[in-house]
C-alpha positions in Angstrom: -15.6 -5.6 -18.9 -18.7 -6.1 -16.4 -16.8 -8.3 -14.3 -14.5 -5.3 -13.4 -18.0 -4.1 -11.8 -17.7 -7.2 -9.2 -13.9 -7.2 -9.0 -13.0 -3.5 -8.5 -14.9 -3.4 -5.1 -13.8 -6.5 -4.2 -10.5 -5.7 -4.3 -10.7 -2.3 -2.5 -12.7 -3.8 0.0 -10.0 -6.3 1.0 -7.4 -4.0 0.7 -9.2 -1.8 3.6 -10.1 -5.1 5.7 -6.1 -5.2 5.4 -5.3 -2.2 6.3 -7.8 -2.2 9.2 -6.3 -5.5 10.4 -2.4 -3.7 10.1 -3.7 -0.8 12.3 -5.5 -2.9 14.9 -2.0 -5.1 15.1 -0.2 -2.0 15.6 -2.8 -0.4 18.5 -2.7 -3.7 20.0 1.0 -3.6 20.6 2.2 -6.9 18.5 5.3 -5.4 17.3 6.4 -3.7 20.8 9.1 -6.7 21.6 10.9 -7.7 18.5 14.1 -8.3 20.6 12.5 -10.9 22.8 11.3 -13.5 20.4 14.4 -13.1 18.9 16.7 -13.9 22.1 13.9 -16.5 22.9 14.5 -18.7 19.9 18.8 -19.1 21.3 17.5 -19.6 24.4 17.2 -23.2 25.3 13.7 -24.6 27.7 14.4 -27.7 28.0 17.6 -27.7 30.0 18.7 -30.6 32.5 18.9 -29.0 35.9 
């Protein structure tokens, strides 16, 4: 039972460093172009010219 003393903030501390990391992925825009990377995987780069 003491070790729920040690693991109870543990826990609720990563789950907030999570969260905080979700938020600061969604202010930094990376899920603004979906579309593109998935077009980009059909297109082909290394193309002879």
């Amino acid at each position: 039972m003491s070790h729920l003393i040690f693991l109870i903030p543990i826990a609720l501390g990563l789950g907030f460093l999570g969260l905080c990391a979700f938020v600061w992925s969604l202010k930094s825009g990376q899920f603004d172009d979906l579309d593109g990377a998935a077009q980009r995987i059909l297109t082909d780069e290394n193309e002879v010219q």
